[in-house]
C-alpha positions as CSV (number, residue, x, y, z in Angstrom):
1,X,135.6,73.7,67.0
2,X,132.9,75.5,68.2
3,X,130.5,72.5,68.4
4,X,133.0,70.6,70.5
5,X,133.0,73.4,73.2
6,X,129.2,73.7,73.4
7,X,129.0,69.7,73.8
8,X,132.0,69.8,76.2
9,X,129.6,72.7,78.2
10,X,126.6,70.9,77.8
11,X,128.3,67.6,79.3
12,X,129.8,69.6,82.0
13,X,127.2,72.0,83.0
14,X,123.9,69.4,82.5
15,X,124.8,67.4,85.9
16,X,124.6,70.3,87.7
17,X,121.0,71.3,86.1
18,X,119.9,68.2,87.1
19,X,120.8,68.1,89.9
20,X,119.4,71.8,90.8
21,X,115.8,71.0,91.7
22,X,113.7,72.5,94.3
23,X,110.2,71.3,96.3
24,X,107.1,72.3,95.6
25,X,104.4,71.3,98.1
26,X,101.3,71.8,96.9
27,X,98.1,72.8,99.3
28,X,95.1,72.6,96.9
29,X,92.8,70.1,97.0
30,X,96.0,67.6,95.7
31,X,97.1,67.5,99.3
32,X,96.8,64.7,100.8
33,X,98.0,66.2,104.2
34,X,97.6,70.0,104.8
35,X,98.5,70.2,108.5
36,X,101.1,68.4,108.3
37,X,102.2,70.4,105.7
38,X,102.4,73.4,107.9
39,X,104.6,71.4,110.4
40,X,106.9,70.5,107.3
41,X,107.4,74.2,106.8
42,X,108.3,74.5,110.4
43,X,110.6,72.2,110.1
44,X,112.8,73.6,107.2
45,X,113.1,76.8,109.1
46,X,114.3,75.0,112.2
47,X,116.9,73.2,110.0
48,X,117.9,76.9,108.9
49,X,116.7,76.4,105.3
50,X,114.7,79.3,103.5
51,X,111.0,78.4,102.6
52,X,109.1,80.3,100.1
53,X,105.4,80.8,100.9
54,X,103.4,80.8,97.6
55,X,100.7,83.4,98.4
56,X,96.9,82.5,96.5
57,X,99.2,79.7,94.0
58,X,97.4,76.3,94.4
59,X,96.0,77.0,97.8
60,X,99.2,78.8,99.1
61,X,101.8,76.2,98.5
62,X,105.2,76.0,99.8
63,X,108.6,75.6,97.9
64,X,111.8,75.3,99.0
65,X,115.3,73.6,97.9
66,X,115.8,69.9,97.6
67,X,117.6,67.7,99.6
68,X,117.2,64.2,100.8
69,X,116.9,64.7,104.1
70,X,114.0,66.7,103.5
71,X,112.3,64.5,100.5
72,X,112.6,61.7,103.3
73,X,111.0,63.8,106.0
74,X,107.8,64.6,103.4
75,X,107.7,60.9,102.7
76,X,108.2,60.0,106.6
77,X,105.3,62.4,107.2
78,X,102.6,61.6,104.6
79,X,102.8,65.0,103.0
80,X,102.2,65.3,99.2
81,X,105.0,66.8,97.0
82,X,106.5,67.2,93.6
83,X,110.1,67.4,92.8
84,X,110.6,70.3,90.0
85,X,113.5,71.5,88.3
86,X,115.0,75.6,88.2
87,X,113.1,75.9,85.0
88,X,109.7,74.7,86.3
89,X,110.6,76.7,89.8
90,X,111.4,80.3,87.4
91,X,108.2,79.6,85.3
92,X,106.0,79.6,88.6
93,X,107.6,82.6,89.4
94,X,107.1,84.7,86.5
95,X,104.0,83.2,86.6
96,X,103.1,84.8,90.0
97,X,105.2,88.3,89.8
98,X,102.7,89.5,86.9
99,X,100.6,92.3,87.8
100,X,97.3,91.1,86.9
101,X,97.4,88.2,88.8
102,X,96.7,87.9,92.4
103,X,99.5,85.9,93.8
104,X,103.0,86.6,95.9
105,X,105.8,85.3,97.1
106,X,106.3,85.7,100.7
107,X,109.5,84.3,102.3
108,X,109.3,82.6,105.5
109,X,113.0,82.9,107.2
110,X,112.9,82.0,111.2
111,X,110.6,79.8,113.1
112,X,108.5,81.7,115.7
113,X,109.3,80.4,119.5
114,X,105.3,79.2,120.2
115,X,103.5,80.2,123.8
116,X,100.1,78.7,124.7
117,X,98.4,80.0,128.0
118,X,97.3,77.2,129.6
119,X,96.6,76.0,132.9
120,X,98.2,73.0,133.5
121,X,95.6,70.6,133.9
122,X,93.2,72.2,131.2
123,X,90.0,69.6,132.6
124,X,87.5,69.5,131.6
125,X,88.5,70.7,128.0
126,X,90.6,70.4,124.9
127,X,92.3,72.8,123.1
128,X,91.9,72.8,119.5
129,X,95.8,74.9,118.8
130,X,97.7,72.5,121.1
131,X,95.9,69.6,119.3
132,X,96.9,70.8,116.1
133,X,100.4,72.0,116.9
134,X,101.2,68.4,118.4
135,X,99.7,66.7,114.9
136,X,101.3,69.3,112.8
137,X,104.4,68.0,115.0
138,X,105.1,72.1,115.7
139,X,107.2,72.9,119.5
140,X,105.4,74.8,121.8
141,X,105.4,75.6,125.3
142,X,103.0,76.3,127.5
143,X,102.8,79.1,130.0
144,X,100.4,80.6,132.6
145,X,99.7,83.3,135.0
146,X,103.2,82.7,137.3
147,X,105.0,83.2,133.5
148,X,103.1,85.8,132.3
149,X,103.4,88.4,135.7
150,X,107.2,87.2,136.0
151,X,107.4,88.7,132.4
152,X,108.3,85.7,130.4
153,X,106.5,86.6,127.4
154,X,109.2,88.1,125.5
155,X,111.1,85.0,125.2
156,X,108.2,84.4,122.9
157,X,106.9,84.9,119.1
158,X,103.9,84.4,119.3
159,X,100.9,83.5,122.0
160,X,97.8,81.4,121.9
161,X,95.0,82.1,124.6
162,X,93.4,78.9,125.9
163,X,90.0,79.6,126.1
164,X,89.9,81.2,129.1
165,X,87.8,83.4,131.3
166,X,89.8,86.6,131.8
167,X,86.3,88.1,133.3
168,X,87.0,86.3,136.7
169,X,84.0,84.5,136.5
170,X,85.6,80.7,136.0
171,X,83.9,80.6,132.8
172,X,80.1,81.5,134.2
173,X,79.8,77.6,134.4
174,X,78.3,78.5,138.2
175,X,74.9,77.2,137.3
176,X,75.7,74.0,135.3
177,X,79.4,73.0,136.7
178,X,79.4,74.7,140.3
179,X,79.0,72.0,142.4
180,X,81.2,69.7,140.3
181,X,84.7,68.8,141.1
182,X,86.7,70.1,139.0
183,X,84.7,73.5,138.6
184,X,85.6,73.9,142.3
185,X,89.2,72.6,142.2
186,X,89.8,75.3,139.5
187,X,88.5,77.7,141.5
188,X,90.4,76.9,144.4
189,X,93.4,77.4,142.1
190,X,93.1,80.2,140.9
191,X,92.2,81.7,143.7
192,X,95.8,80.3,145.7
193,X,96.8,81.7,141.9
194,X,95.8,85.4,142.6
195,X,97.1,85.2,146.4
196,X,100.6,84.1,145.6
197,X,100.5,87.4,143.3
198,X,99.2,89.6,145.7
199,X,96.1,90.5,144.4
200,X,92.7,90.0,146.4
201,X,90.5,89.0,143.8
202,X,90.9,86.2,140.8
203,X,89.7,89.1,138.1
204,X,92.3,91.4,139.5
205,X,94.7,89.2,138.4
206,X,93.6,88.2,135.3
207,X,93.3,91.9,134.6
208,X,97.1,92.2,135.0
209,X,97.5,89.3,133.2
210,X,95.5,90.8,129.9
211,X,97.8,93.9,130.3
212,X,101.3,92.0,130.6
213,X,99.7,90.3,127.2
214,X,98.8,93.7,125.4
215,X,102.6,94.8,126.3
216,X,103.4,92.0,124.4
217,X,102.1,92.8,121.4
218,X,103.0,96.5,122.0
219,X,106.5,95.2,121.8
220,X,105.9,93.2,118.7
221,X,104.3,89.9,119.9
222,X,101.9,87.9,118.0
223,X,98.4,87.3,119.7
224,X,96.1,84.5,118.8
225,X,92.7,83.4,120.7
226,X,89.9,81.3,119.8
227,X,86.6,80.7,122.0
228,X,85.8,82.9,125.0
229,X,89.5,84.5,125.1
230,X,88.5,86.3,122.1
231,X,85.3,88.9,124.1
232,X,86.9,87.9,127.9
233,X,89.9,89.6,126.6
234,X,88.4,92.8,125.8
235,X,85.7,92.9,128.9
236,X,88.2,92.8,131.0
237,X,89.9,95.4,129.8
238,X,87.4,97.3,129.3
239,X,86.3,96.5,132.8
240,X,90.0,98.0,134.5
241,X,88.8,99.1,137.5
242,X,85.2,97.8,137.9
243,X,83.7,94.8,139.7
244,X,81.6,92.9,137.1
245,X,81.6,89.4,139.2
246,X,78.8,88.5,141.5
247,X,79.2,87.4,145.4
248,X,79.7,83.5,143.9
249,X,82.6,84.5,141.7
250,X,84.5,87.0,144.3
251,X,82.9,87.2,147.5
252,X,80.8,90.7,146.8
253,X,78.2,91.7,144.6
254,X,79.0,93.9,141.1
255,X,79.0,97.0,141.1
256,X,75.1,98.0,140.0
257,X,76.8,100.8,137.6
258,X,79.4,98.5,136.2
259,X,78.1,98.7,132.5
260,X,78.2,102.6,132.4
261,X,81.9,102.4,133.6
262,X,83.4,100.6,130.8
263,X,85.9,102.2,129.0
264,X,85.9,100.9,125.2
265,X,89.4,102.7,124.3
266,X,91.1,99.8,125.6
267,X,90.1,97.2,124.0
268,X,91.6,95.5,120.7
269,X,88.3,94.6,118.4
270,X,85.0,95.4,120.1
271,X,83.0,98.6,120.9
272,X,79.8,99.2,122.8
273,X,79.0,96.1,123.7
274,X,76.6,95.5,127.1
275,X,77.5,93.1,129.8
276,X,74.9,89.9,130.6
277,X,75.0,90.4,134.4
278,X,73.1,87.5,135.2
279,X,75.3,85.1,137.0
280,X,73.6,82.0,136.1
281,X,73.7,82.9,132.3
282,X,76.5,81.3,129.6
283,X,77.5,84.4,128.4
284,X,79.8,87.2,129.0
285,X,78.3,90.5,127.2
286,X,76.3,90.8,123.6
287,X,79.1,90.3,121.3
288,X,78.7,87.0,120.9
289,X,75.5,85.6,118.5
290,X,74.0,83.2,121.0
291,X,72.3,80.1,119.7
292,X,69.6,81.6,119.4
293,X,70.3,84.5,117.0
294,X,72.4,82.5,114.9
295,X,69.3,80.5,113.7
296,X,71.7,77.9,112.3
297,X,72.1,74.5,112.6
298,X,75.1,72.0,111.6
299,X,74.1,71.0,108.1
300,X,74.1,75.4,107.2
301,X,76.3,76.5,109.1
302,X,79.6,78.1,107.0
303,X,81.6,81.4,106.7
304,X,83.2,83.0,103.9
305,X,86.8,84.0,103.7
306,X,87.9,87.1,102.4
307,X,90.6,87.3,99.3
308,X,92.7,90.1,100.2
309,X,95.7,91.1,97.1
310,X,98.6,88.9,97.8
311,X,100.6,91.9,96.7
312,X,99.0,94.6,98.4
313,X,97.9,92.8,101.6
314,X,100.1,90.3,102.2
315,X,99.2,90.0,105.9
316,X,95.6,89.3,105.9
317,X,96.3,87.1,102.2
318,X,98.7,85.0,104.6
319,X,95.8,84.4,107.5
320,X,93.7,83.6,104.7
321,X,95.4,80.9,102.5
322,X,93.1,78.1,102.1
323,X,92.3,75.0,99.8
324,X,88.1,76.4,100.3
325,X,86.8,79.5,101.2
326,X,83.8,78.4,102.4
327,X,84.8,77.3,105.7
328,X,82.2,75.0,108.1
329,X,81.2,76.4,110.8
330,X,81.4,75.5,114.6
331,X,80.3,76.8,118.0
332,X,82.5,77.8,121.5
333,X,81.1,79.5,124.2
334,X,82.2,82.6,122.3
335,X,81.1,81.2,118.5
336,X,80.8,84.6,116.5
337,X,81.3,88.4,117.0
338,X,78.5,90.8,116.0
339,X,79.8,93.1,113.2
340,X,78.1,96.2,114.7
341,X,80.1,95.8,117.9
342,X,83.6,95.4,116.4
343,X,85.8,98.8,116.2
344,X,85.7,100.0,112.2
345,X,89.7,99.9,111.9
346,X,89.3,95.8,112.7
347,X,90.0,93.9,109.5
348,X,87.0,91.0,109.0
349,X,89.0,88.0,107.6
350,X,85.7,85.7,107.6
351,X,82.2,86.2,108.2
352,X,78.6,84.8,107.8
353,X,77.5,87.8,105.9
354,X,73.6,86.6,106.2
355,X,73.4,86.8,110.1
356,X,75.8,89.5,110.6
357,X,77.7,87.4,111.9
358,X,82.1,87.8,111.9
359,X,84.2,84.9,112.6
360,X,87.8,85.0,112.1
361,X,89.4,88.9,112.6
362,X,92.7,90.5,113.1
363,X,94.6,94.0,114.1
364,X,97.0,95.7,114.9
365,X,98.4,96.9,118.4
366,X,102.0,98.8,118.7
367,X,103.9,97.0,116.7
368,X,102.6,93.5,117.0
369,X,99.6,92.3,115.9
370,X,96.1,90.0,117.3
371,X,93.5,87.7,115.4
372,X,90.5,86.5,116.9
373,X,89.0,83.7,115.6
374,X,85.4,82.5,117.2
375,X,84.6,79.0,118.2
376,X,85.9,75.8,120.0
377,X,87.1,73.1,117.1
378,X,86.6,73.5,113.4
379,X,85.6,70.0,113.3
380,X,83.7,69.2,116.2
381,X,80.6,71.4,115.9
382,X,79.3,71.4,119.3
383,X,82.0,70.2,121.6
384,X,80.5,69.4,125.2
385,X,82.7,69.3,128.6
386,X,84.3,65.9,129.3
387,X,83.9,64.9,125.4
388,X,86.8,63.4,124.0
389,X,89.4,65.4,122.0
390,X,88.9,65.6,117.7
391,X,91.2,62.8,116.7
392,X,92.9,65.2,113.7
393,X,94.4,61.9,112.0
394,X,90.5,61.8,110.5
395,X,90.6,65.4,109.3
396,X,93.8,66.0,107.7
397,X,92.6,68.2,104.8
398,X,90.5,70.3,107.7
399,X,90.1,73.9,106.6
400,X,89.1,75.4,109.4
401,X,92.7,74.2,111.3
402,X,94.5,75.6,108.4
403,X,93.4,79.1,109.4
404,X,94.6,78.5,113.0
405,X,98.2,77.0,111.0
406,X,98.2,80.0,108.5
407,X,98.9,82.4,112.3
408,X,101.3,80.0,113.4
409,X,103.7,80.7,110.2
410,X,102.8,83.8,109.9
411,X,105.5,85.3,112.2
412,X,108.1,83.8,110.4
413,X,107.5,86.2,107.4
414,X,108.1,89.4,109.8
415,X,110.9,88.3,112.0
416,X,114.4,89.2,110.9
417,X,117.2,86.6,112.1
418,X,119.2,88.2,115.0
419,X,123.0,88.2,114.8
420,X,124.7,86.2,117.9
């Protein structure tokens, strides 16, 4: 009698272990498309499904339940996947929970409502986080200085910088770009820009504009910026108050004392740094390693990445979830920061330990936080003005666009869903 009821359960109750199954998507070296991967992710939380985050377990994979709909979607999208069962999905888990080994579960619950500041025609450049978002097939929208002064911002999650000048000095592209057209249409703009605002001067309002941004993140925002938004940032506010811009930039010379005015308790990551005053030189101040310094070329040019304890430090484990941890380099206007010029509480996510060189960093601020990454496009090493944009189709697997990714999903581990 007892056998028949065990069969009879085993009949009735084996259909429905079957049937429970969940997704794993791997992001080790297995994967045939990481980025896309990401925008997978993105995807199941817009379709108000729970994903699971797999901190440091085969390159910070991603599991969630099966359905169809979303088996079809991996398979629409080229992304590699596995189908396991409850038993598989509980072994990974135990797996990961134990104590000696570095690994976490992080779930990801709502989708973070993506800003990128950009001007509308962004000539003569590309952007390397709008071209991975659109790949990654990840919504943004893009704002600019009339959004950010009307206080638009905290419709938003989370905020990328274009690389933009927030010195007021249109990029110090004065002795290379100034008599070209589109240097001077820019400048026109921004200029009618700063006027509309009421504000005499082009810096004046990108200083307002860097402070509507740090009230942002005071409130809880997310702040990402790559290339020269990363040091710009923090000159200018640094700079509150002082005229740093030649006559060409603003219509009157710097203030001669301008360097001895800063005021280095304002800024996010960087300390102590001196201003290049020279208006005909590409670069803003000393934090970045110029060519020069760097003494690196293409084929030896890489940065490490931290590993951080997925249990202990789950934020910076999250920015750093990677396939490699030797990451290629690439150069920006603004390529890497000097360590001895970034404020001791900043945590160094990736650096080129050799030169002194950091790369990829991150803090705090209120209670949101910022990363900074350095460079233009992890794989274009030295992108030129007017060169085409990275076709990403030929780098899905890129590591260095998976860090930029990793910040993108990151919110959705920290944001609680709000009742309606």
């Amino acid at each position: 009698m007892k056998i028949r009821i065990w069969v009879l359960v085993f009949f009735v109750l084996f259909p429905l272990f079957a049937r429970a199954s969940h997704i794993l998507v791997s992001m080790d070296e297995s994967q045939k498309n990481h980025l896309k991967a990401y925008g997978i992710a993105y995807w199941i939380l817009k379709n108000e499904a729970e994903v699971e985050w797999l901190l440091n377990y085969r390159g910070g994979s991603f599991l969630f339940k099966h359905s169809q709909k979303f088996e079809n979607e991996l398979v629409i999208r080229g992304v590699s996947y596995e189908v396991i069962s409850d038993a598989q999905t509980l072994q990974i888990k135990e797996q990961i929970s134990k104590a000696e080994i570095n690994m976490d579960v992080v779930k990801l619950e709502v989708p973070p409502k993506i800003a990128v500041y950009s001007p509308k025609t962004k000539l003569p450049w590309d952007d390397a986080v709008t071209l991975v978002l659109t790949y990654a097939e990840i919504p943004y929208e893009v704002v600019f200085d009339d959004e950010v002064i009307n206080n638009d911002l905290p419709h938003y999650d989370w905020l990328h910088l274009h690389h933009e000048d927030f010195t007021g000095q249109y990029g110090k592209f004065f002795a290379s770009n100034g008599m070209k057209k589109w240097y001077q249409d820019q400048q026109k703009e921004s200029e009618e820009m700063a006027s509309k605002h009421g504000f005499a001067k082009v810096s004046q309002l990108k200083l307002a504009v860097v402070k509507k941004i740090k009230d942002f993140c005071v409130g809880g925002g997310f702040l990402f910026a790559m290339c020269s938004a990363t040091d710009t940032y923090d000159i200018a506010l640094a700079a509150e108050g002082v005229d740093i811009c030649e006559s060409m930039y603003d219509g009157d010379p710097a203030d001669p004392a301008a360097q001895g005015k800063l005021d280095f308790s304002k800024t996010f990551a960087f300390k102590d740094f001196s201003l290049r005053t020279d208006p005909y030189e590409y670069e803003y101040s000393n934090i970045d390693n110029q060519y020069q310094e760097r003494g690196l070329r293409e084929g030896n040019d890489f940065f490490q990445l931290f590993q951080f304890s997925a249990k202990w430090d789950p934020i910076p484990t999250m920015l750093t979830q990677n396939h490699l941890f030797q990451i290629k380099g690439f150069m920006g206007q603004t390529t890497g920061f000097k360590k001895k010029l970034i404020k001791s509480e900043v945590l160094i996510l990736g650096e080129t330990k050799s030169i002194g060189e950091a790369r990829y960093i991150h803090g705090t601020y209120g209670k949101g936080t910022w990363t900074f990454y350095g460079g233009h496009d992890p794989e274009d090493y030295q992108h030129f003005v007017d060169e085409k944009p990275t076709d990403l189709s030929l780098h899905p697997n890129s590591a260095g666009y998976r860090l930029i990714l990793n910040n993108i999903l990151f919110p959705a581990a920290k944001k609680k869903k709000q009742k309606t």
